[in-house]
N, C-alpha and C positions, 0 to 999 in steps of 0.2 A: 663760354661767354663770348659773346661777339664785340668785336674792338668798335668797332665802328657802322651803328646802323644806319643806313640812309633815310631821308626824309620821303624821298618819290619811291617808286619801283625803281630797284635797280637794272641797269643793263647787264645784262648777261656777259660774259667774255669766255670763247668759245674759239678753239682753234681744230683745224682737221689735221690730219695727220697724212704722211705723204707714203705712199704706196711706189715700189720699183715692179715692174712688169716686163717681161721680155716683149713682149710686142709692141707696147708701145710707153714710152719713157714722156712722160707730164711733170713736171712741179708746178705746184701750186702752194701757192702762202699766202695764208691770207694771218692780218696782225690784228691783235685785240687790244686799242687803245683802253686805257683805263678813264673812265673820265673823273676828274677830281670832285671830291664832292666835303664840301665842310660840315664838321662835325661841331655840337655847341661844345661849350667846356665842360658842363656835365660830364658828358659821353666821351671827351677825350679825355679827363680825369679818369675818366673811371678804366679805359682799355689801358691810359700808361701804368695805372696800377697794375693792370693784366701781364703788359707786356716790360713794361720794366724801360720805358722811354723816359727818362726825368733827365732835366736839361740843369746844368750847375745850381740855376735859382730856385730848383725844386717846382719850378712851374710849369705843368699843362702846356704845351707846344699847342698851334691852333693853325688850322686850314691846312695848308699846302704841307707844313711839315712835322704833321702827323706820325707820318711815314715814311722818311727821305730814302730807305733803303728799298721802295717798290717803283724808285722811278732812276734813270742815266744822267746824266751828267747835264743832259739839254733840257732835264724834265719832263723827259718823256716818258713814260711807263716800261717795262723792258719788256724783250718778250721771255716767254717761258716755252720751256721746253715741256712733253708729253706730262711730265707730273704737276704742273702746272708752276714750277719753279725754276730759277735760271738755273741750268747747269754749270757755272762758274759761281756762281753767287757765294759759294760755301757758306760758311757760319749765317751770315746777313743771311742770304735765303732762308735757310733752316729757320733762322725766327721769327722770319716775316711769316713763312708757311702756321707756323704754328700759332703764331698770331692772328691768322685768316683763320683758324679752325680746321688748320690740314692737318696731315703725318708727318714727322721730322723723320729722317734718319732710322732703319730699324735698328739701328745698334746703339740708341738713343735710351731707348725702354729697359734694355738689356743691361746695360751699362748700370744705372741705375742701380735695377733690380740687385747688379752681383753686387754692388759697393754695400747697401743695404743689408743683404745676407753676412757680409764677411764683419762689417759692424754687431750684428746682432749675433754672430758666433764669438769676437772676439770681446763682445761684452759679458756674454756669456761665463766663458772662460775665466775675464777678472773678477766676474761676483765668484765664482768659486774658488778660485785658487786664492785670493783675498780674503775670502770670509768677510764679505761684504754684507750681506744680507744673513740674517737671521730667522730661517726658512721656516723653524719650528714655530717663530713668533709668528710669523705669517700665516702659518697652517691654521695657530691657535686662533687667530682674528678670522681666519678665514670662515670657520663654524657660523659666525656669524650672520655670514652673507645670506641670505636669500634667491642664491642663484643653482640652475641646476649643476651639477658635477659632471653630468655628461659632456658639458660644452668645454670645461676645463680637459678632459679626458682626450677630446678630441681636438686640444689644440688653440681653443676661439679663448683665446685670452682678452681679446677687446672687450670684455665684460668689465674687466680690471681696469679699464684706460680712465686714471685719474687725471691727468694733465691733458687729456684732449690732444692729444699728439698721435692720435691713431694708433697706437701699440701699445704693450705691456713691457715697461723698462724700467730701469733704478728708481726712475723720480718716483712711480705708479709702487713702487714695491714700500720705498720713503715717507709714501703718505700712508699707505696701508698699515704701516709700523708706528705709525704716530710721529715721525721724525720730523714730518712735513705739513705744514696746513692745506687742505685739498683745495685743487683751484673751482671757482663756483663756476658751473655751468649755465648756460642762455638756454631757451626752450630748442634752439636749434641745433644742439650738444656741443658746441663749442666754448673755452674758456673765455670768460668775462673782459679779461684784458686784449685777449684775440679778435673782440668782437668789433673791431674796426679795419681789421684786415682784412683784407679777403684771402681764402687759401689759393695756391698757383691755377691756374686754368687747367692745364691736364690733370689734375688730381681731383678737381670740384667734380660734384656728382651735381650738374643744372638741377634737378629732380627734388634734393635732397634738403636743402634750405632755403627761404627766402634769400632775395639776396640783401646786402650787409647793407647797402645804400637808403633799402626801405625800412630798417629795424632802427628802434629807436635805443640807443646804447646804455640809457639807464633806464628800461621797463624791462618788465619781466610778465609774463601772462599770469594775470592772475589764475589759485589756483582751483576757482571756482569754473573757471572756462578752459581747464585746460583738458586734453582727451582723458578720459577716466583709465586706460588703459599706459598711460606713460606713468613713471615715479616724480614724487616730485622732485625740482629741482635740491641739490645739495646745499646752495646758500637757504632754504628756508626751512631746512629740516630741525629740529630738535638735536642740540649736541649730544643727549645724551640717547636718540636712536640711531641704529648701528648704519654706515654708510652702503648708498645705493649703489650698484654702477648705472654710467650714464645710460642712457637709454637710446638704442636704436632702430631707429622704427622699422627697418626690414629684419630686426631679431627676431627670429623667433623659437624660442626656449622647446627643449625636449619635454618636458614634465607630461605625462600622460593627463593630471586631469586638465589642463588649457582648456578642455572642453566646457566644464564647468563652468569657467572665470578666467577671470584674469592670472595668470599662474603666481604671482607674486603676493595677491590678494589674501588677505587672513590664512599663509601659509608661513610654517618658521621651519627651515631649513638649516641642518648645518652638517659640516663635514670634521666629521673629527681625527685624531693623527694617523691612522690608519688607511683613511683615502677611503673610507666608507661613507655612502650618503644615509646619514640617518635622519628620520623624520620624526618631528613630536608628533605627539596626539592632535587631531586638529578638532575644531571645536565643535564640528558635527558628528563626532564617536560616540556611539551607545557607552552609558555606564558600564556595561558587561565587556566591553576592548578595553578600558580603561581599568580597569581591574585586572585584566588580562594581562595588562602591560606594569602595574606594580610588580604581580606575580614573575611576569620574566625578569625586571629589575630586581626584584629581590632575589632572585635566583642569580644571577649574573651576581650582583653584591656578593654572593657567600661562594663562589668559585675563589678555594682557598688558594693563599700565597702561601709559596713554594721559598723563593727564593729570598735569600738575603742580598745583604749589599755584594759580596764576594758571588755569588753566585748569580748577578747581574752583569757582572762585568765578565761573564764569559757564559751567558744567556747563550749565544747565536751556536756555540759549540756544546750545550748542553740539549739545544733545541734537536739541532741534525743527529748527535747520538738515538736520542728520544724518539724520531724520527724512522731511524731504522726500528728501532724496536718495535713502534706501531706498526710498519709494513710485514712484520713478522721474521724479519733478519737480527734474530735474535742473539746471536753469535758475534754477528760484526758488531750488535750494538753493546755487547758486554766488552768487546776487548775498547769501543771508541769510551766509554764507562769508565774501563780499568786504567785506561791511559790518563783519563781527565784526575780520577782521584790520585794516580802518582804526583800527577803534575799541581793536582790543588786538592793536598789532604784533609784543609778543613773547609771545604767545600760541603755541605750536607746534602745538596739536589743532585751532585755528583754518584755523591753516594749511597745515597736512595736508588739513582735511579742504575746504579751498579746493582743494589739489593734485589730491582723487580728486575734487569736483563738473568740475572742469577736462578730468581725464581720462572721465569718464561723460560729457561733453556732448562733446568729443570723438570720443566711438564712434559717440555717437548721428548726431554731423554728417560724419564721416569726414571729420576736420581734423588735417593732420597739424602744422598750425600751432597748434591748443588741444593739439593732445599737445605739442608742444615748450613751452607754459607748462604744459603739469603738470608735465612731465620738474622745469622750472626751481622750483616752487613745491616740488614734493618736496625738493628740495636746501636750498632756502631755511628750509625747516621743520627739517630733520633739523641747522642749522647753527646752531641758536638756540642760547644757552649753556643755558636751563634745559629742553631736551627730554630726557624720560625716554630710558633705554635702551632700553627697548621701542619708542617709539614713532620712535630713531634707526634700529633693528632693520627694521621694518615701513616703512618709509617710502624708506631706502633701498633695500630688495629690490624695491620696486615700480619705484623707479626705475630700476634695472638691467634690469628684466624690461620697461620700455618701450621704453629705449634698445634693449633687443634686437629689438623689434618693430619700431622704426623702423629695423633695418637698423647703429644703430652701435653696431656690437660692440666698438671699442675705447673709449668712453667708459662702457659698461655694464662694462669690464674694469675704469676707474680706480672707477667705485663701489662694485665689489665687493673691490676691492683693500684702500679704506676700510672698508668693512663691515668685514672680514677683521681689519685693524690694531686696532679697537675691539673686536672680541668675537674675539681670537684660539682661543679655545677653544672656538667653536663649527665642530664640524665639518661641521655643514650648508652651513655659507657658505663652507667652505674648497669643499667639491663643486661647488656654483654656481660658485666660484672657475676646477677647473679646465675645468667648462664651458666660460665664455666664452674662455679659453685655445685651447679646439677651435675656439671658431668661427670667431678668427680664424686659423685655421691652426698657431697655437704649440703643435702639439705636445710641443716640450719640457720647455714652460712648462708644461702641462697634467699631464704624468707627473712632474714634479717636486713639484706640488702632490697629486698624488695620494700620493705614496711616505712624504711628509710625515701624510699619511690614515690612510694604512695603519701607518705603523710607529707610532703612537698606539693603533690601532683595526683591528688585521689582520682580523678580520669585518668587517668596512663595506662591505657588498654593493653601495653605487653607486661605492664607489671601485674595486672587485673589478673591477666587469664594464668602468669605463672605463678601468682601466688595461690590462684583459685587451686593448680595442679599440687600446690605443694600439700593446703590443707587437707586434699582428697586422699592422698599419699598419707596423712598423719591420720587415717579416717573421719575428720572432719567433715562427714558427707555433708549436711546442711550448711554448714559455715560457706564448703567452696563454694556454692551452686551460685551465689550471685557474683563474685569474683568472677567467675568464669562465661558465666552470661554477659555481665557486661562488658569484658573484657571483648567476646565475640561479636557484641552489637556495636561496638566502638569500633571496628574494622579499623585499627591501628594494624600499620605496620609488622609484619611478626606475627600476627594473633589467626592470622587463616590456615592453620595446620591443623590439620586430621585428627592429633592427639587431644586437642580442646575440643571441638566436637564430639571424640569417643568418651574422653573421662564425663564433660556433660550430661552427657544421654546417659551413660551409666551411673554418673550421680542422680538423678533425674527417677531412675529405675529404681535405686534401691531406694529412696522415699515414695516409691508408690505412686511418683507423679508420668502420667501416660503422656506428658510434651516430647518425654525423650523422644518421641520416636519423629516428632518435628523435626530435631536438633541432627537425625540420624539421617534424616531425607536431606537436608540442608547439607551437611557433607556429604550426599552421594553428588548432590546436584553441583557441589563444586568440585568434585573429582576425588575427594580423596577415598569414598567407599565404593566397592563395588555393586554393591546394592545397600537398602536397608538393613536388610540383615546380615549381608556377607559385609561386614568393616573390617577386616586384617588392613593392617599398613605398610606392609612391606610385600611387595606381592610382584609378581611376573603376567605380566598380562596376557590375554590369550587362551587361560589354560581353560579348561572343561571346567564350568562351575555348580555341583548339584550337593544338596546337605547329605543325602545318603547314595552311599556305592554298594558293589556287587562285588564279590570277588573278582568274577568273569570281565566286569567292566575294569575293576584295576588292572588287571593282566597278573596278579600275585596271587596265584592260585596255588603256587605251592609254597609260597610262604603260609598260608592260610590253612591249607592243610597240616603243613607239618606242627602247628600251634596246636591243630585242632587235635590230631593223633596224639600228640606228646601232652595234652593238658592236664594229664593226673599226676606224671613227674613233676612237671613243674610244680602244682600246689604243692608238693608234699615238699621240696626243696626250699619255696618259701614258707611254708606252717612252722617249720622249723624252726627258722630265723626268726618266726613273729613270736612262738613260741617259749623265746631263749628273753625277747625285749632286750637283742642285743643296744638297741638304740637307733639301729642302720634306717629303722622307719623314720624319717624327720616329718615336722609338722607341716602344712600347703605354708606356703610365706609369702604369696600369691594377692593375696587380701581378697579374694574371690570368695569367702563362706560369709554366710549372715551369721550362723551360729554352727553347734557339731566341734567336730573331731576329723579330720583327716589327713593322714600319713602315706609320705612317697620313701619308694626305697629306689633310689636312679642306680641302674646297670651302662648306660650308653647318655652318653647330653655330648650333641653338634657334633655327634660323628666320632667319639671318643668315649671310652670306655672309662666309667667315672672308679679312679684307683685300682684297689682289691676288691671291689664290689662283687666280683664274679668269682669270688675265691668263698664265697657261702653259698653261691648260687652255679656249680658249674656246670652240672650236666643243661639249665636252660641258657647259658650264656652258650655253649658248645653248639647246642639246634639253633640259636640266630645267629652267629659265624657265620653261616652258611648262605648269610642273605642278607648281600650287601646293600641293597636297596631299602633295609632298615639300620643294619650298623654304619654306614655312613652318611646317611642321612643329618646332611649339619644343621639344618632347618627342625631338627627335633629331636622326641627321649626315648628311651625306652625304660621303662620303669614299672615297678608295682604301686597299686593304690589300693590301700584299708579306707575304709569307711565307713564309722561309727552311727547307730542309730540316731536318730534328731539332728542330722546332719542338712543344710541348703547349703546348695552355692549358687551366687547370683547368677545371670544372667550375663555372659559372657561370650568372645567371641576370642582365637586366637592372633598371634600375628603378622603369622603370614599364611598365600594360598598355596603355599610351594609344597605342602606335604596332605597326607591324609594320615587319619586316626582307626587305629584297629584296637579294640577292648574283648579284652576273654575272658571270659566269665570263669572264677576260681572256685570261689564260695560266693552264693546268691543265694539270698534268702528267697522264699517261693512269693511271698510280697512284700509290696511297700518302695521297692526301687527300680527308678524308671529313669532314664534321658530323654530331653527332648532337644531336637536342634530344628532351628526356623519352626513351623506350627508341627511336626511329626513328633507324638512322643514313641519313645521304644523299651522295654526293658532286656537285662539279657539276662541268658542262660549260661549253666555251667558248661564247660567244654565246647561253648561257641562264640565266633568270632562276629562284632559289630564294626562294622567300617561307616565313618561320614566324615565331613571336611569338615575339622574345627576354625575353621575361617568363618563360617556361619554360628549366626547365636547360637547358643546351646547353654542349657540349665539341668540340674542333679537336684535330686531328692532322696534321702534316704529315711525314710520312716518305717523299716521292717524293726524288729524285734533284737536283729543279733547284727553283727559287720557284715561290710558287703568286701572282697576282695576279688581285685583284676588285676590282667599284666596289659597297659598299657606299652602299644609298639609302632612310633611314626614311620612313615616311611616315604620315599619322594612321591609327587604327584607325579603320576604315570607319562602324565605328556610333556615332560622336561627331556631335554637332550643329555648326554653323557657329559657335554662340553659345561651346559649351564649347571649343572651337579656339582661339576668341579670348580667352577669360578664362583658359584654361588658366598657371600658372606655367612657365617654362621651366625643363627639367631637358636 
């Protein structure tokens, strides 16, 4: 701001500068009178405001002594030296300088600067160590704002300057908390009471506001003319909309879409305790985002609580244990685990999360002894009186899913039975429920719990498809078929497994209806068959797939031989046996016949010799000794099969591809009995060997006159390694 403008063109005042020379020594000086020039009172109010000239009576000095400090004793102007200020002048200089619109002092600015900094550090310090400010409450008011987070992020707190004092300090924190009423702001963002001051000359930005002389102290722009791009002022807001910060017109906000609009514009922004900027919906979202975003909100919502109130207050030490665990330091996180529940025994996320380091170091060690103390610590956790429901929910389902792994299915039934009693109305854990029901073979219990399901919840596509399994299982063939369909068309959770597909199509088959073989295409196409016809579910991939082999192609050519040479011994050592009806024939239990008579006598099942079975049969138990590629074969039997005139067996496939099938014909009648697998039928003869993979369909008809008797003899599929024989499961 200028103190003092003159009326005419000013004179210039201009001094040269004296130069020393060896060759030739000149002074020259030439003086730059000042000439005096009066200012009205106006303009000399207005520069004493600047400069801070006020005379006892508070009145505007006029003409001559405007100034007194840029003229000598005679009233003469002084002169100045190269900076355009008297070198003696001290202070008086410095503020006449600055008064002219010069530079003061550099240690002036500086100065300044550091008093400033060490204020705003040591106020710093007493909001904290004070517990002045209530920083959560501020956080919380802060969601409200409208302004971008990056700008907080990076420091520019002038967003927050409530009292127009240019920074963000107690008073700005006092109004933000409600403690304080917010001072109203002028369009030219200064506070209303300020607005007959003018702020110091070195700090005004000329540019930035009219000046205070030409604003009328009680107007305010209306807000029909004001730029669409500013907010409005705070005196004219609605008290109950959330407060603006002031506005600065060289702000300009990070938000990416600015492009769009105005970035403040029909946008709600808020930041919540985490220091995350999250954004609502804004009003141009497709229906299909907005849906999008219940769905993660709902999702978010059911992220279960873990923790109680005890298990809050030592959150930050439960978190870092947890921590290691997820990075796979599963060791340090059991013993950081073990320390926490010494230290806070009724701690339940303590000791949860002791159960899953337990189980994690567990897998890592293949100990079935560290799985039996998770099993025991899971239990322990879920028994505390103050564990949440979630965290009894989640705690216990792990433990049932271990006990299932370790093989005990009836103690995985008592904890899910528990589960069950506390959250009866959840029908997930009624399903698991009749799970474990299956595994120990209680079907009844299983179907009891499912009808329980359904008559809540008749859509319940896992209950659909396992009740469908269970009625196919009591031969119920018509009853399952729609159970079981719809259970697969409901594409619930659970219901995409290969065995509801298989029992389907074979439910499907045995009423005569040709969809099965839809149903049969549809599990190959989602992986669980290897073709239409080859469906086994347990299978090693890779191996050679064809419905009939050759000896030469197995590589068991003298196994085949030696059956084939030895075939008269053996019938007669089983005629025997059939002959006595010691009983050793049992009936198929298989549910594979439509109707008939058919009896197995087992010598060998998964690679073990079933009892004294070979103590009636010993010279042909002795010739397959010898050939271990059939007696240990744990993927199969070796056994005799009778079979009675008027005898079918449906249409079947076995279940796994890991072995092949060889039949030797004992007694065969000259017709009526034939096998087909995929479209080849075959029949056999006495004293000869039939090999094909019962992994592919295959169907039995017995319609001759008299029994039909063979010695069925699995043995591994050829192109299995020594190693996967041995690790193989038995089926």
């Amino acid at each position: 701001m200028e103190t003092c403008r003159p009326r005419d063109s000013s004179s210039t005042a201009s001094g040269k500068e004296v130069y020393m020379e060896e060759e030739e020594e000149e002074e020259e000086e030439e003086e730059v009178m000042y000439e005096e020039e009066l200012c009205d009172e106006e303009e000399v109010a207005s520069a004493v405001q600047d400069i801070g000239c006020l005379n006892e009576a508070e009145k505007p000095l006029v003409g001559a002594e405007v100034c007194p400090y840029l003229r000598d004793s005679d009233g003469k102007p002084t002169a100045d030296s190269k900076n355009g200020l008297k070198s003696d002048g001290g202070a008086a200089a410095a503020a006449a300088a600055a008064a002219a619109g010069g530079v003061g002092p550099k240690t002036t600015m500086f100065t300044w600067f550091v008093v400033l900094a060490l204020l705003g550090v040591w106020s710093s310090v007493a909001v904290v160590y004070f517990d002045v400010v209530d920083y959560d409450s501020v956080i919380a008011r802060a969601k409200e704002f409208r302004v971008n987070f990056s700008e907080v992020l990076q420091g520019k707190l002038m967003a927050y300057d409530r009292d127009g004092d240019g920074d963000f300090d107690m008073e700005d924190a006092k109004v933000l908390l409600g403690l304080k009423d917010p001072v109203t702001f002028e369009v030219g963002g200064r506070p209303a009471e300020e607005h007959d001051r003018a702020p110091p000359a070195d700090t005004q930005d000329p540019d930035r506001d009219r000046p205070a002389d030409t604003q009328d102290p009680g107007q305010v722009r209306p807000d029909d003319t004001q730029d669409p791009d500013r907010d409005r002022p705070a005196d004219t807001q609605d008290p109950a909309v959330r407060p603006q910060p002031p506005l600065v017109e060289d702000f300009v906000p990070d938000d990416p879409r600015e492009d769009s609009g105005h970035p403040y514009e029909d946008e709600v922004e808020t930041i919540d305790t985490t220091g995350v900027l999250v954004e609502e919906v804004m009003a141009e979202e497709t229906m299909e985002s907005r849906s999008d975003q219940k769905v993660k909100e709902k999702t978010k919502k059911s992220k279960p609580k873990l923790l109680n109130k005890l298990d809050k207050t030592i959150k930050v030490e439960i978190d870092a244990a947890e921590k290691l665990r997820k990075k796979g330091k599963v060791e340090e996180a059991l013993k950081s685990f073990e320390a926490l529940v010494q230290r806070f025994p009724q701690s339940p996320r303590a000791r949860y999360g002791k159960a899953q380091a337990e189980d994690d170091v567990a897998e890592k060690q293949r100990s079935n002894d560290l799985l039996q103390r998770a099993i025991n610590s899971y239990r322990e956790a879920s028994e505390l009186p103050s564990a949440t429901p979630d965290l009894i929910r989640v705690t216990l389902k792990r433990r049932a899913e271990r006990q299932q792994f370790l093989g005990r299915n009836r103690g995985a039934l008592l904890t899910l039975e528990r589960l069950v009693e506390v959250f009866p109305e959840d029908l997930g854990l009624k399903n698991d429920l009749g799970v474990a029901h299956l595994l120990i073979g209680d079907n009844k219990g299983a179907k009891r719990v499912y009808e329980e399901v359904l008559a809540v919840a008749p859509g319940d596509g896992f209950a659909m498809v396992h009740y469908g399994f269970i009625l196919k299982s009591e031969n119920q063939i018509a009853e399952s078929i729609p159970y079981l369909k719809g259970g697969l068309e409901s594409g619930a959770p659970g219901t995409d497994d290969g065995r509801f597909y298989f029992h389907l199509g074979d439910a499907l088959q045995r009423v005569g209806d040709d969809s099965a073989y839809h149903w049969y295409e549809l599990g190959h196409q989602r992986g669980h068959f290897a073709s239409v016809w080859q469906r086994s579910l347990y299978n090693v991939d890779g191996l050679q797939a064809q419905p009939w082999w050759t000896p030469q192609e197995t590589g068991y050519t003298d196994l085949v031989k030696a059956l084939e040479r030895g075939w008269k011994a053996i019938r007669e050592e089983v005629l025997a046996v059939l002959d006595l009806k010691t009983g050793l024939f049992m009936p198929e239990e298989e549910n594979l016949r439509e109707r008939g008579e058919w009896g197995q006598y087992t010598l060998w099942q998964q690679g073990r010799k079933a009892g004294d079975a070979c103590r009636s049969v010993p010279k042909t138990c002795s010739l397959l000794e010898r050939f271990p590629e059939a007696t240990n074969c744990k993927r199969g039997q070796i056994k005799f099969s009778v079979m009675q005139p008027g005898t079918h067996v449906w249409p079947h496939t076995g279940p796994t591809n890991c072995r092949l099938r060889m039949h030797l014909g004992l007694v065969v009648p000259e017709e009526g009995c034939r096998i087909r697998c995929t479209n080849q039928t075959r029949a056999w003869e006495e004293g000869k060997v039939l090999i094909f993979d019962d992994s592919f369909e295959h169907e039995v008809w017995q319609e001759a006159a008299s029994y039909r008797l063979i010695l069925i003899v699995d043995v591994w599929h050829p192109a299995l390694s020594a190693h996967q024989r041995q690790t193989l499961s038995p089926i």
